[in-house]
C-alpha positions as protocol buffer text, in pm:
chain_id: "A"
residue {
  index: 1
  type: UNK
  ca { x: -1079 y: -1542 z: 1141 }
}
residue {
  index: 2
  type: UNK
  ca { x: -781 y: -1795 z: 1096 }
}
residue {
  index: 3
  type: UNK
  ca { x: -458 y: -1743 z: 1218 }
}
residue {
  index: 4
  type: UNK
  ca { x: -237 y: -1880 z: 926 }
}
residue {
  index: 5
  type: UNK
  ca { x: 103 y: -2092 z: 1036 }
}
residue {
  index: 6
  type: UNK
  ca { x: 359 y: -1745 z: 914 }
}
residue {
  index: 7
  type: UNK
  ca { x: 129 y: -1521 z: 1078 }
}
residue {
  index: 8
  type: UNK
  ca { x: -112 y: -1423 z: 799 }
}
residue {
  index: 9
  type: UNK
  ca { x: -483 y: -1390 z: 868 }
}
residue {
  index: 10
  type: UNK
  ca { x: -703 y: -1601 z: 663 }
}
residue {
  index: 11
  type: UNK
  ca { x: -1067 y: -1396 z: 613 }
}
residue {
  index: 12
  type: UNK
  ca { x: -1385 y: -1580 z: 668 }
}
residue {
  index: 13
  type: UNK
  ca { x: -1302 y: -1851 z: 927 }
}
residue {
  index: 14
  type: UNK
  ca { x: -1214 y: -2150 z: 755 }
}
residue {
  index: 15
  type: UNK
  ca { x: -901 y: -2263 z: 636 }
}
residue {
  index: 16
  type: UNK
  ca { x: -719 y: -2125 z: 330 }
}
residue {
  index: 17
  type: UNK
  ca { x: -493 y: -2216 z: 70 }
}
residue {
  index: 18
  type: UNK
  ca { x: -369 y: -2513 z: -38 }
}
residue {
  index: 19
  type: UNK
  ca { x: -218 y: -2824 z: 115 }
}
residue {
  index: 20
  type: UNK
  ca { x: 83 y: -3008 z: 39 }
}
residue {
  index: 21
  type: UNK
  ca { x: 180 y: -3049 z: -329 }
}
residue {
  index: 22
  type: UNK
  ca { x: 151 y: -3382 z: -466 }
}
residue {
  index: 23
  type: UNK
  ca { x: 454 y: -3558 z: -623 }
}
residue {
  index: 24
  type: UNK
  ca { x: 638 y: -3545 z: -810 }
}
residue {
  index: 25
  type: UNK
  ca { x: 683 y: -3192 z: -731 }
}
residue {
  index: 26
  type: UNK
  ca { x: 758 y: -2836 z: -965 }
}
residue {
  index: 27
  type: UNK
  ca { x: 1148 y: -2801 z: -1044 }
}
residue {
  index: 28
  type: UNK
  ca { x: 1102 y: -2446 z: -1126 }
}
residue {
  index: 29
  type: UNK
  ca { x: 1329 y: -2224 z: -967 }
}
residue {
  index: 30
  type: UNK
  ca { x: 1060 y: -2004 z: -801 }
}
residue {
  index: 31
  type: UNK
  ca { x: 895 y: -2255 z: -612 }
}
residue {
  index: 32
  type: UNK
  ca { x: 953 y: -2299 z: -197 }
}
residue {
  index: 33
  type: UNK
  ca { x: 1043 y: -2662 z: -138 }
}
residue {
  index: 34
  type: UNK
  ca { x: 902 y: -2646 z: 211 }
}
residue {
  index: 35
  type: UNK
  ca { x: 602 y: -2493 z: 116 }
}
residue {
  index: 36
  type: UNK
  ca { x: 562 y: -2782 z: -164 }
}
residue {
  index: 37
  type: UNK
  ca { x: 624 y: -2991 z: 98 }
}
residue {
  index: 38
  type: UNK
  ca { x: 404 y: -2840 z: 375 }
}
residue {
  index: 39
  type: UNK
  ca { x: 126 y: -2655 z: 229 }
}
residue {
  index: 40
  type: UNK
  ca { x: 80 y: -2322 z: 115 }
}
residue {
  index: 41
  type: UNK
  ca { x: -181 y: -2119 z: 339 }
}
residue {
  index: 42
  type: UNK
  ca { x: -39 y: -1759 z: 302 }
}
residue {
  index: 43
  type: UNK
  ca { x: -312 y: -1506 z: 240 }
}
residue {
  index: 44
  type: UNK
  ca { x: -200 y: -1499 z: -138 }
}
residue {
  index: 45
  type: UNK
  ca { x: -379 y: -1514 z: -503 }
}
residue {
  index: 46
  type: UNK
  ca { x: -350 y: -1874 z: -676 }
}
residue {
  index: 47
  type: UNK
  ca { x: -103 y: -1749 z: -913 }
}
residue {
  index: 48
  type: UNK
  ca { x: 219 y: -1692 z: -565 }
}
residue {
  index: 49
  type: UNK
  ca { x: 71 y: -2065 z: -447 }
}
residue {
  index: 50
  type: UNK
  ca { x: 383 y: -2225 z: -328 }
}
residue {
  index: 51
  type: UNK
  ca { x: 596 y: -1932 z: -453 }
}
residue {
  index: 52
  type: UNK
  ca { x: 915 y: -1844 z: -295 }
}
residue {
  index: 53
  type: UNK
  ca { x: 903 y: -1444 z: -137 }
}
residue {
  index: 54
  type: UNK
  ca { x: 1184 y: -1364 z: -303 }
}
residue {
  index: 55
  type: UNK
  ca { x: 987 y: -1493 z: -663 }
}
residue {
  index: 56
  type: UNK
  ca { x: 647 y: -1290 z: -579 }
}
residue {
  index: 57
  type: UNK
  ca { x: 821 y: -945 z: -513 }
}
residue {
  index: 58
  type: UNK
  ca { x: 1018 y: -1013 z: -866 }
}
residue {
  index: 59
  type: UNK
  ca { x: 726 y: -1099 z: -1036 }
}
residue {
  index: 60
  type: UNK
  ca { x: 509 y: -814 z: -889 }
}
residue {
  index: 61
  type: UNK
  ca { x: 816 y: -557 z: -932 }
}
residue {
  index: 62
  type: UNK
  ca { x: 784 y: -629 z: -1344 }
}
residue {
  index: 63
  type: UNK
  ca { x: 384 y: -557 z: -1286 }
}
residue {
  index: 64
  type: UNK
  ca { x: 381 y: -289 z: -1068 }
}
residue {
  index: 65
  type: UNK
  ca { x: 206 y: 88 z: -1137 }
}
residue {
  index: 66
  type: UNK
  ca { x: 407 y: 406 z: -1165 }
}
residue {
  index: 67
  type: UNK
  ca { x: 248 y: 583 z: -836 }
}
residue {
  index: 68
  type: UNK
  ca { x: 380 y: 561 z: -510 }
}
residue {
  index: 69
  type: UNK
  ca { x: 229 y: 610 z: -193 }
}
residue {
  index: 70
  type: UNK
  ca { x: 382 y: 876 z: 139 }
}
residue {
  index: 71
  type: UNK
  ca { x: 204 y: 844 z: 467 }
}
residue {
  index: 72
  type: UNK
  ca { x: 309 y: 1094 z: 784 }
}
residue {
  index: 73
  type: UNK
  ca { x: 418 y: 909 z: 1088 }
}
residue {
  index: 74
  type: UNK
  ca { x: 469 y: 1137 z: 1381 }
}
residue {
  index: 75
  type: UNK
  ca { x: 262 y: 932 z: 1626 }
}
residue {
  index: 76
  type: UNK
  ca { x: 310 y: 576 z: 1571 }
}
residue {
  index: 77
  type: UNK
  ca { x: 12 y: 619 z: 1341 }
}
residue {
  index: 78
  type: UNK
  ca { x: -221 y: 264 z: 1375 }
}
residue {
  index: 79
  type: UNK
  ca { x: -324 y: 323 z: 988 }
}
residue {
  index: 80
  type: UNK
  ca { x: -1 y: 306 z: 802 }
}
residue {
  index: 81
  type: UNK
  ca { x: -58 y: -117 z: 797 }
}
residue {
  index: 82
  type: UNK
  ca { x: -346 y: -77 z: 627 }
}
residue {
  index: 83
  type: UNK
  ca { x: -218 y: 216 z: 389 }
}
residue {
  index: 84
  type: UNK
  ca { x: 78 y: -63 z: 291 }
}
residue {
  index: 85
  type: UNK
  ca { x: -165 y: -319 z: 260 }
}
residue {
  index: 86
  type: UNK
  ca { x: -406 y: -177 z: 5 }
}
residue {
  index: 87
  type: UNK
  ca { x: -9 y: -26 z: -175 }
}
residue {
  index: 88
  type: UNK
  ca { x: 33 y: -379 z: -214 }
}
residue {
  index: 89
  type: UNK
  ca { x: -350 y: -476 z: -372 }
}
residue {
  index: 90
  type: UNK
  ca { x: -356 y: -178 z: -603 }
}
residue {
  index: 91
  type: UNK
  ca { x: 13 y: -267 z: -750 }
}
residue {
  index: 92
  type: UNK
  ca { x: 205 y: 53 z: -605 }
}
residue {
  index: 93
  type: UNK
  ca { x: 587 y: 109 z: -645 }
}
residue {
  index: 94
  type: UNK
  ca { x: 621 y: 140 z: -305 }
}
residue {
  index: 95
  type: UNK
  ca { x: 520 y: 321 z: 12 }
}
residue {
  index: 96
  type: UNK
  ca { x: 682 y: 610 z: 216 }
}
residue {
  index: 97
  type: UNK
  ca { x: 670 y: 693 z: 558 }
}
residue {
  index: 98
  type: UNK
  ca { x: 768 y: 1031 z: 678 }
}
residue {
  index: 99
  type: UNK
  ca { x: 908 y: 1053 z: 1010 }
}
residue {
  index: 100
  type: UNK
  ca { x: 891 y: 787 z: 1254 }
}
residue {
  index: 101
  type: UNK
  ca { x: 1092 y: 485 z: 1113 }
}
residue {
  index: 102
  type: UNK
  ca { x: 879 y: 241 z: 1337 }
}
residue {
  index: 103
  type: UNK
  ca { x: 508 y: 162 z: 1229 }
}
residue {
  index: 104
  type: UNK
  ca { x: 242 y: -45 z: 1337 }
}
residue {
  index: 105
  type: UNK
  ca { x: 264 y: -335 z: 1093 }
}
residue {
  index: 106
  type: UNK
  ca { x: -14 y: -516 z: 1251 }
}
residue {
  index: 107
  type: UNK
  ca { x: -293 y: -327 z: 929 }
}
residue {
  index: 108
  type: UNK
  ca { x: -34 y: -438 z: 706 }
}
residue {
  index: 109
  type: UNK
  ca { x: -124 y: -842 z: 744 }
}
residue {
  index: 110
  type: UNK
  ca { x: 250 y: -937 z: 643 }
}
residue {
  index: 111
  type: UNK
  ca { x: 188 y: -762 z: 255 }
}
residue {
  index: 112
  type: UNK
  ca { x: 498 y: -548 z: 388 }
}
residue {
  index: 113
  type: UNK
  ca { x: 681 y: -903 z: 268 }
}
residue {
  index: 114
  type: UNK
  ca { x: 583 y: -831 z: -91 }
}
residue {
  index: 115
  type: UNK
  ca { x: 589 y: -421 z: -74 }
}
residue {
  index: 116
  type: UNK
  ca { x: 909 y: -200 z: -97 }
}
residue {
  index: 117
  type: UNK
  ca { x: 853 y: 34 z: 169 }
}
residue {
  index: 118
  type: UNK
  ca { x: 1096 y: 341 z: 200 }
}
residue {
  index: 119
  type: UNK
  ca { x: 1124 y: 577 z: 491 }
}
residue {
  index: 120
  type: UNK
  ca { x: 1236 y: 953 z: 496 }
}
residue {
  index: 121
  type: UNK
  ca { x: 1317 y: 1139 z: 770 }
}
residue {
  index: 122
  type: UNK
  ca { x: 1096 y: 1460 z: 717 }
}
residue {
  index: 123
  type: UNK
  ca { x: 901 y: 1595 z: 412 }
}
residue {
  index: 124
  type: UNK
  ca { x: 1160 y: 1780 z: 287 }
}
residue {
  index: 125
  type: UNK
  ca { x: 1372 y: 1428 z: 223 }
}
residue {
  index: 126
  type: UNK
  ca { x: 1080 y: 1312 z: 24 }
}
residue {
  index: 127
  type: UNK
  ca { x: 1031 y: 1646 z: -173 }
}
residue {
  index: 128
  type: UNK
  ca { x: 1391 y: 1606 z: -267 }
}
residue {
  index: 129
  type: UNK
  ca { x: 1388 y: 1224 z: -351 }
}
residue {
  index: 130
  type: UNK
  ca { x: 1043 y: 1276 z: -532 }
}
residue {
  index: 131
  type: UNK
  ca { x: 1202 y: 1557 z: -766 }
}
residue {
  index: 132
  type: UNK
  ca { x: 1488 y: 1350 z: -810 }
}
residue {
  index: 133
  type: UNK
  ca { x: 1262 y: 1082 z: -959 }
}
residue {
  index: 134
  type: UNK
  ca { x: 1054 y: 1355 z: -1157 }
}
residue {
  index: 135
  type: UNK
  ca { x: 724 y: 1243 z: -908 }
}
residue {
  index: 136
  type: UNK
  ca { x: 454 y: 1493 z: -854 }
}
residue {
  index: 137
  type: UNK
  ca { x: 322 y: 1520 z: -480 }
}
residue {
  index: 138
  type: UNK
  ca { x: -37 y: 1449 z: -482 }
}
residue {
  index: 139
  type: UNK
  ca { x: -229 y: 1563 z: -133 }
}
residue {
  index: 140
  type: UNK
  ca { x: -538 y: 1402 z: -20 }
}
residue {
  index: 141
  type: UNK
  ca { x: -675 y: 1558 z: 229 }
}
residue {
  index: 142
  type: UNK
  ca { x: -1020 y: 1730 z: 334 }
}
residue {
  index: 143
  type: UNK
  ca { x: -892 y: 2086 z: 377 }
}
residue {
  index: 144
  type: UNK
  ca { x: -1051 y: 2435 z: 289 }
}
residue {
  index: 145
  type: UNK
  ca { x: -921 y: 2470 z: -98 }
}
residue {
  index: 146
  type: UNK
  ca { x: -852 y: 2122 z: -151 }
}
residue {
  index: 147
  type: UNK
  ca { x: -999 y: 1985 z: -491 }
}
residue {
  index: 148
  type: UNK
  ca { x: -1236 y: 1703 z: -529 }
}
residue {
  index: 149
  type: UNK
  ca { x: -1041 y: 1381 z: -609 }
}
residue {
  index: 150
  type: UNK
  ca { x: -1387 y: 1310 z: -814 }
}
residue {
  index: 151
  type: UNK
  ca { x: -1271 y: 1569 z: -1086 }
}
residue {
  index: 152
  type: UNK
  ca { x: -921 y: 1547 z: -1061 }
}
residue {
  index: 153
  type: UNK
  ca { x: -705 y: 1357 z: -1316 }
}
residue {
  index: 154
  type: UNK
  ca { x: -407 y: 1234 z: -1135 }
}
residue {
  index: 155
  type: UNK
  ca { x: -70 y: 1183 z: -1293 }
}
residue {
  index: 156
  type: UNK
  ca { x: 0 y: 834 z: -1426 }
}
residue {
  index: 157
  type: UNK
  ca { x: 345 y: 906 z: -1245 }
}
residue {
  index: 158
  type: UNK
  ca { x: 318 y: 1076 z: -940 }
}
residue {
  index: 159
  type: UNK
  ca { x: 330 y: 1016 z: -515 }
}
residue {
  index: 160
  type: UNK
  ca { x: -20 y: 1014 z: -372 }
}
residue {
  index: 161
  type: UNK
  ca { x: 88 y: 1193 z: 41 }
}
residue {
  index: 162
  type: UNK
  ca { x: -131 y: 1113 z: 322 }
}
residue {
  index: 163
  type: UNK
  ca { x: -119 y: 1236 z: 664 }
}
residue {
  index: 164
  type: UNK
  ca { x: -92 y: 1177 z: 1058 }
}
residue {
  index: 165
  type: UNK
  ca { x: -448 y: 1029 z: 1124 }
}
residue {
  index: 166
  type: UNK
  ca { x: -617 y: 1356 z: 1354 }
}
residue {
  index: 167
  type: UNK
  ca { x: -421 y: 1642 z: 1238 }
}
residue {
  index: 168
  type: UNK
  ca { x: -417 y: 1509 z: 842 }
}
residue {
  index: 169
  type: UNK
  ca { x: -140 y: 1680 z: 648 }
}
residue {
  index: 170
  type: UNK
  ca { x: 114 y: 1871 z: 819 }
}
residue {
  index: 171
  type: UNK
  ca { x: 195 y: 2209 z: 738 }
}
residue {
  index: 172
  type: UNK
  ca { x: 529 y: 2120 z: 546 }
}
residue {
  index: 173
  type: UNK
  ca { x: 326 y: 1860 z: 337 }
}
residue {
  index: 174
  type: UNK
  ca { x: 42 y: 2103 z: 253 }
}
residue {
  index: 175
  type: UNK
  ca { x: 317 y: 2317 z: 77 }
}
residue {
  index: 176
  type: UNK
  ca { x: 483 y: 2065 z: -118 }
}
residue {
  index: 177
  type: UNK
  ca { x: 188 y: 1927 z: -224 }
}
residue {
  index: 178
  type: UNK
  ca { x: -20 y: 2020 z: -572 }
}
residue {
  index: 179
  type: UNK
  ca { x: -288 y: 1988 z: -621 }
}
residue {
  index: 180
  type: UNK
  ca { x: -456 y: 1837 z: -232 }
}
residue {
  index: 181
  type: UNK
  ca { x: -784 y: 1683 z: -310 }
}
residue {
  index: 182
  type: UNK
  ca { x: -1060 y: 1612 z: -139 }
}
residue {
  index: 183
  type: UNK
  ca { x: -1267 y: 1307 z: -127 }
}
residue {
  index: 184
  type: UNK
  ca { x: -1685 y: 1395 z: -121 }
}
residue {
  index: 185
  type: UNK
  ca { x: -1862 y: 1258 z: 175 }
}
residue {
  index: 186
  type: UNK
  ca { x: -2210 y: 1285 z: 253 }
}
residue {
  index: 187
  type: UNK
  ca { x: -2281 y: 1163 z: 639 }
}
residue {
  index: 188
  type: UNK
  ca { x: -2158 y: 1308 z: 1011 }
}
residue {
  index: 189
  type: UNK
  ca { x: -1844 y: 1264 z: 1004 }
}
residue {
  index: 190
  type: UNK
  ca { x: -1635 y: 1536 z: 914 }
}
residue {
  index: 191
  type: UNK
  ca { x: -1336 y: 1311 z: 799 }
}
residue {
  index: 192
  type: UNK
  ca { x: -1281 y: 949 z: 727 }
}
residue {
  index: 193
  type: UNK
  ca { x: -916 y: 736 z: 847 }
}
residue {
  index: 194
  type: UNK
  ca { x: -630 y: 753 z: 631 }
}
residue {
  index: 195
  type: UNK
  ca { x: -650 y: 366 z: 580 }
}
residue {
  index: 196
  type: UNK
  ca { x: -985 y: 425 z: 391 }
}
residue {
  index: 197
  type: UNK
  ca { x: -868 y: 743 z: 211 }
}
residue {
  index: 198
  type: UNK
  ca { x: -553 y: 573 z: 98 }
}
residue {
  index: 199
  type: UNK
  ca { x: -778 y: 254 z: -75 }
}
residue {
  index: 200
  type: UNK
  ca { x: -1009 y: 526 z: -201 }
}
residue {
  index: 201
  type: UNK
  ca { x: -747 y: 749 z: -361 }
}
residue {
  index: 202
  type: UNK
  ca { x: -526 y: 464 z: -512 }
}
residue {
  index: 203
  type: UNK
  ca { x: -873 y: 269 z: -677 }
}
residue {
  index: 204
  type: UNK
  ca { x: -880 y: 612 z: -805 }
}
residue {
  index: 205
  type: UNK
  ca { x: -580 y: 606 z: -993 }
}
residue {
  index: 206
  type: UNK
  ca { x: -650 y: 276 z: -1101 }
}
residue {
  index: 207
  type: UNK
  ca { x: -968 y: 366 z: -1260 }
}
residue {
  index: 208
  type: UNK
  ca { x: -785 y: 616 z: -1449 }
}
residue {
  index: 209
  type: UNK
  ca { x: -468 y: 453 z: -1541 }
}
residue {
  index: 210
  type: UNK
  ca { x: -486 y: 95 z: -1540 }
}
residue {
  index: 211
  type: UNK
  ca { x: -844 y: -35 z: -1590 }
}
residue {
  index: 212
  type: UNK
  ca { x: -1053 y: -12 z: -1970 }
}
């Protein structure tokens, strides 16, 4: 693994992106004169290459999907980076975190530059927001009644809620939340991170909304 110069971790060991770009350089408003300058070796598709942060969230905010994402955070939970990271890769509106307004960004690997990320207070300020904006809460969770996310069709528009890794949902979210599904597993385990569930449940709405 390579440590890339903002912080960004470059998979597979060698060195990423691109290096300086040759003259005479881009005029375009979107471009990052430094980066032209330096190189660009941010963990980001070809397309952002020497784009400006500012220029990649307004490009991806006319792209992105019409679910959002809600993660508990009553511990200091470890999985909410990786729950904003795989927001940003499946093109959500933007992530929630309920309770806590620290989180571990480590997961994350700086995406949280490129992902709006909100933060309410308890469930019941995201049950009010969400109705506000006409969302649906979506559980997914393993619980007794839950229904399999394999079956379920979930709304184009809608707020797919995670919760605390351990405990799962809390109580409060349960309630506001229809339908909770499931996700089928077949080994030991009795339950799978919320990091995982979170890139399992959001490929799921992409099947169904955004791919064919």
């Amino acid at each position: 693994m390579t440590t890339e110069p903002d912080g960004e971790i470059a998979p597979g060991g060698g060195e990423v992106g691109v290096g300086p770009h040759p003259q005479p350089w881009p005029d375009d408003p979107w471009f990052d004169r430094e980066l032209l300058e330096r190189g660009d070796r941010r963990n980001v598709v070809d397309r952002y290459r020497y784009w400006t942060v500012e220029a990649i969230v307004a490009d991806l905010d006319a792209r992105r999907h019409p679910f959002h994402v809600a993660i508990e955070n009553w511990r200091h939970d470890m999985n909410i980076g990786t729950v904003v990271r795989n927001a940003n890769a499946f093109g959500a509106a933007a992530v929630h975190i309920v309770g806590r307004r620290r989180w571990n960004r480590r997961g994350a690997m700086v995406t949280e530059r490129y992902q709006h990320v909100e933060h309410h207070p308890t469930i019941e300020d995201l049950v009010v927001w969400a109705a506000g904006e006409g969302l649906p809460l979506v559980g997914v969770d393993n619980l007794p009644g839950s229904v399999p996310l394999e079956t379920v069709e979930l709304p184009r528009r809608c707020v797919l809620v995670f919760g605390q890794e351990g405990p799962g949902l809390s109580v409060a979210a349960r309630a506001a939340c229809a339908p909770v599904c499931s996700i089928a597993m077949f080994g030991s385990t009795r339950s799978i991170n919320a990091g995982v569930a979170s890139g399992i449940a959001m490929h799921t709405w992409v099947r169904q909304h955004a791919v064919g």
